[in-house]
N, C-alpha and C positions, 0 to 999 in steps of 0.2 A: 417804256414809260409807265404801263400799269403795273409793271413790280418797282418799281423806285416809290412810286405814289402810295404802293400799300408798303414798301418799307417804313417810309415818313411817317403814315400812318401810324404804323405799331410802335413807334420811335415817340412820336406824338402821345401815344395812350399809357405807353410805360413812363413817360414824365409826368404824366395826369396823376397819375397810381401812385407815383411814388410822392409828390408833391402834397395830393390828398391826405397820403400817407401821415407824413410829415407835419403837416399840421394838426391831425388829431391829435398826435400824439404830446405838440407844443400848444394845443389847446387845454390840454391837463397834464399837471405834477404829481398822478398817483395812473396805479394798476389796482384795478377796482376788485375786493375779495369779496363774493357772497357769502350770505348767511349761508348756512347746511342745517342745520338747529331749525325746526320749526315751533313754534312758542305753544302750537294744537295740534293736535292731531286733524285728520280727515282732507278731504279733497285739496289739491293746490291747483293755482294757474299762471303761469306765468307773465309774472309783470315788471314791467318798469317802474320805477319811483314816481313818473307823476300817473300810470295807471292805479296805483297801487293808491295814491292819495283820492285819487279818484273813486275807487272803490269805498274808501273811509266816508268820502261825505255822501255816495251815493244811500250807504248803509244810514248813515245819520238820517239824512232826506224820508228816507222811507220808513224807519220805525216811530220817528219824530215828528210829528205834525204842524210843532212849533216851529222849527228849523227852518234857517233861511240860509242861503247864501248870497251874498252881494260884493260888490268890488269893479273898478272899471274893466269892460271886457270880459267879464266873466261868461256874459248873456252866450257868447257864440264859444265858451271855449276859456277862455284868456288868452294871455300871452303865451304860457306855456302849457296850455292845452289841459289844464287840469280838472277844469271844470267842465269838457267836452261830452256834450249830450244831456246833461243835467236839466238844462231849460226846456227842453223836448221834453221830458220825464215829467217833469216836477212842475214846469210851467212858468211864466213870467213875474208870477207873483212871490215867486218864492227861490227862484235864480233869475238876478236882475242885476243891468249895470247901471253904475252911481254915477254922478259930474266928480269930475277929475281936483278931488278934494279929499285929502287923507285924514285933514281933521275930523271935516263933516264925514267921512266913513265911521273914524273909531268912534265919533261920538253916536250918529245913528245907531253905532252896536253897542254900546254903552245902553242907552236909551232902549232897545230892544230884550237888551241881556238883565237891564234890573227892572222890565216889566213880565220878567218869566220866561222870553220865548229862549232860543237856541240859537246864536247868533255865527255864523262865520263867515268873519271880513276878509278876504283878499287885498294886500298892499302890493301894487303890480312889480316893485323894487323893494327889497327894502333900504335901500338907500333915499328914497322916498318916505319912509315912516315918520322919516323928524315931523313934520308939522303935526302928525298925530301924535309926538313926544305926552306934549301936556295933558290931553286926552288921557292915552294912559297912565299914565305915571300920577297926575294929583287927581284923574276922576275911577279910570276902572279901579285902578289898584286899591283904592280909599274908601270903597262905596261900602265894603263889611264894615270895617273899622269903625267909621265915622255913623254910621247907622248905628251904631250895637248889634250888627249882626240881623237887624230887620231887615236889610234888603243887599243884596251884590251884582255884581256884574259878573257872576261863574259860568254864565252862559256864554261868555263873548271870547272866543278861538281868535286871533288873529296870525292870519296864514302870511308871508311872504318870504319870495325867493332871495336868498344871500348868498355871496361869495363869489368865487373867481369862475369865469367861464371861460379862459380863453381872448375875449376881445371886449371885455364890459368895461375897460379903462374908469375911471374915479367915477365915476357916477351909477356904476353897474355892476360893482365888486365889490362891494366894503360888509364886512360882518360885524354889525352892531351890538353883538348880543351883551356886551361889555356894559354898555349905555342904559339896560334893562335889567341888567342882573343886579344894580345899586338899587331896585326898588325894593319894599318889601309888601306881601299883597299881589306880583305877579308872578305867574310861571314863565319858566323861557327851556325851549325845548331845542335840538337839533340833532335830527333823522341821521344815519350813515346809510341806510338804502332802504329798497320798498318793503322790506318784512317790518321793520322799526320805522318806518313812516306808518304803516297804518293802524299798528297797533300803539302807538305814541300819541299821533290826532285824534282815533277814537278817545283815548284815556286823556288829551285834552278839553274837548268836546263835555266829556261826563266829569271835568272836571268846577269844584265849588267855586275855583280861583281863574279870574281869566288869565288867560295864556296867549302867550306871543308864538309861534311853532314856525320857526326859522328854518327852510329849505334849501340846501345847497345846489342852488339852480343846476350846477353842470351833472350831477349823479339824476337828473331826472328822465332822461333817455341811456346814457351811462350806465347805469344802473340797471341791471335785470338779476330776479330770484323768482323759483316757487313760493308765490303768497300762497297761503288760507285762504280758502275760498270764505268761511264761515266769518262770523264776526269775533273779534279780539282787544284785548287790553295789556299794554307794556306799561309796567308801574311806572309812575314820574317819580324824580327823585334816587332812580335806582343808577346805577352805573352796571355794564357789562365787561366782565374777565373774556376778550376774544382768545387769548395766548398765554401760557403759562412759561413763568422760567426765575431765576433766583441769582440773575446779575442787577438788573435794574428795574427801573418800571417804568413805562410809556404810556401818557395821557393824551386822550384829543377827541375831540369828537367832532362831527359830520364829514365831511370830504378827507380831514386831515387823520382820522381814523386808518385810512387805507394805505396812507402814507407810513405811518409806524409802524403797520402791518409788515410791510416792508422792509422799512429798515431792522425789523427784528429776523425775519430771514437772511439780512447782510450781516449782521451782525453775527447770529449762528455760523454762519459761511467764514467770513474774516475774522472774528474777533475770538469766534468760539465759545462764545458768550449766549446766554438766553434772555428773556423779557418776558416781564409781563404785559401785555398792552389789552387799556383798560381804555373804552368806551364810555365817557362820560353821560352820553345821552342828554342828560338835564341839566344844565348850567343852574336856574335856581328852581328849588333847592338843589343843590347838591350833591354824592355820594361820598362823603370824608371818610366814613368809615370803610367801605372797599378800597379807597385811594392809601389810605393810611394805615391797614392792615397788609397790603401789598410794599408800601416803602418801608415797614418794618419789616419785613421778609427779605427784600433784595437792598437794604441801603443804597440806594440810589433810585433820583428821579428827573425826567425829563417829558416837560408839558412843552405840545406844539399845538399853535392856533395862526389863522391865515389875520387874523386881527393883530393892527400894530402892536409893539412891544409894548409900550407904555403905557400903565392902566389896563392894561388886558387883562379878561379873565385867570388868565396865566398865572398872575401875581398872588389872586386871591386862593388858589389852589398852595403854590410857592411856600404864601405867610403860613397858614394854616399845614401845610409838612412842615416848616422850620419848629412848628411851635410843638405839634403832637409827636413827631417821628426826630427830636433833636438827636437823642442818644443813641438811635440806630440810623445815621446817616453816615455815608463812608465818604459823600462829596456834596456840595453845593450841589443846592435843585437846579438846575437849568430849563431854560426856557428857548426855545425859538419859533419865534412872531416873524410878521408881517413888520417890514420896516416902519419907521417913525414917519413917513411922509403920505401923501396922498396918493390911491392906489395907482399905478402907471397903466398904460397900455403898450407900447412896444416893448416895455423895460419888465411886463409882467413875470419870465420865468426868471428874472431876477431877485422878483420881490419875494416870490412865494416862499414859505418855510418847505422844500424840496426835502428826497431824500438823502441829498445829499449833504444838504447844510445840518439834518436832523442826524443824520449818518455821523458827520465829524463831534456834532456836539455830545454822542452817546463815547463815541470810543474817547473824549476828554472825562467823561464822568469814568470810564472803566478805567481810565486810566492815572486818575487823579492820585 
């Protein structure tokens, strides 16, 4: 009877295991590649994505006097723990949780960011950002402009997690950066892991211009590199060459980053083929000039973002190769998004641009 019972047992724990198993790995559409490249020299420690953001605002908190951080839940941590020990640190007045109001968040940091201090808001979703839409969009973004340059809101970061985690169905998966990238006046940033999250939110933080700094929720445990222990700055605006090659070129940035990674090793494998894939980093501004210096090299391009097709940043990439890169294109830019509908929850690895929807769209460009 006691060996039948530890059979069930182990019979029991090897379906645990593999079950477990199984769901990580349908909880994400990418195999996650670290940086190796460190941006500094001197000490590293190993982090995760949200220690490593953690780290960024600890540094702010501490050289910064002005510096605040707020947002609901942040007091003990947040949601996803990024803010964990801050308020111990720093203290209540200066890590503090808000009422469950995204306008009155951006406007509070708005109000904070154009009387001098250092303002950084936490949006606990960003699928939650909309009612702070108008906030950003006609008061931070507007405040140089409209002043002549007498006063801004360059202090005001606004932090919040995006994109697909596995189980966040329509209310807890959506990547709006699309929505923010139409303005002119803000920045819109998105991290692929902890080396380029900290050095990205610092250089948002000490940025003139407020910034939106969109996190791909699921790389925030997911996610581990040797950071810099020291403090750091990743240019906005810049775009990263992760992989070299002279058949195509592969754009994307945050989660969707690790995905092309990939597919340019299948493709090497099956196709025979290489790739460039190119790390956009900074939705606005920009990098045209690395994007467009590389599709004149490989005539061909394929942008993937976890954002529906339509309107997606994708397009504004797209228009801009058809217009610079015409004469050295071998094929239509192709794109693959995120379907036209509202994000799904059981139908999720359906929705997502995969390697393998990104896989067939590249061997149609090589093969066109």
């Amino acid at each position: 009877m006691a060996s039948l019972l530890t059979h069930k047992s182990i019979v029991v724990s090897k379906l645990a295991k593999y079950a477990n198993d199984v769901a990580k790995r349908l909880s994400s559409h990418f195999i996650y590649h670290p940086d190796n490249e460190k941006p500094i020299t001197g000490e590293t420690s190993k982090m995760n994505m949200m220690q490593a953001i953690n780290n960024a605002m600890d540094i702010t908190l501490k050289e910064d006097p002005s510096a605040v951080l707020f947002g609901e839940d942040v007091g003990f941590g947040g949601v996803f723990r990024c803010s964990l020990g801050l308020q111990e640190k720093y203290g209540k007045d200066r890590v503090f949780n808000t009422p469950l109001t995204e306008q009155g968040i951006a406007g509070f940091g708005i109000g904070l960011a154009t009387a001098g201090a250092t303002a950084i808001a936490e949006i606990q979703f960003a699928d939650y950002i909309f009612p702070a839409f108008d906030q950003l969009v006609n008061e931070a973004a507007k405040a140089r402009y409209r002043s002549g340059a007498q006063f801004c809101a360059g202090g005001l970061t606004v932090r919040a997690p995006c994109g697909a985690v596995g189980h966040g169905a329509l209310y807890h998966s959506q990547s709006p950066e699309a929505y923010f990238a139409h303005t002119p006046g803000l920045r819109v940033v998105m991290p692929r892991g902890p080396i380029a999250a900290k050095g990205l939110l610092r250089s948002c933080i000490k940025e003139q211009d407020p910034c939106v700094f969109l996190e791909p929720k699921i790389l925030y445990r997911s996610a581990s590199e040797e950071v810099p222990v020291a403090d750091y700055t990743l240019p906005l605006g810049k775009a990263q060459l992760l992989r070299e090659g002279t058949s195509a070129t592969l754009v994307g940035w945050g989660t969707q980053v690790h995905v092309l990674l990939e597919v340019a090793q299948m493709a090497q494998e099956k196709l025979g083929v290489s790739c460039d894939v190119i790390d956009l980093m900074s939705i606005l501004p920009w990098d045209e000039e690395t994007v467009c210096k590389s599709v004149e090299k490989t005539g061909r391009c394929l942008i993937a973002h976890e954002a529906p097709l339509t309107c997606g940043f994708g397009a504004e990439l797209a228009a801009t190769i058809q217009a610079e890169c015409f004469l050295s294109l071998e094929a239509p830019v192709q794109r693959v998004a995120g379907w036209d509908t509202p994000f799904p929850h059981v139908f999720e690895p359906f929705y997502l641009p995969d390697k393998w929807r990104c896989y067939e769209a590249l061997a149609q460009l090589v093969n066109f």
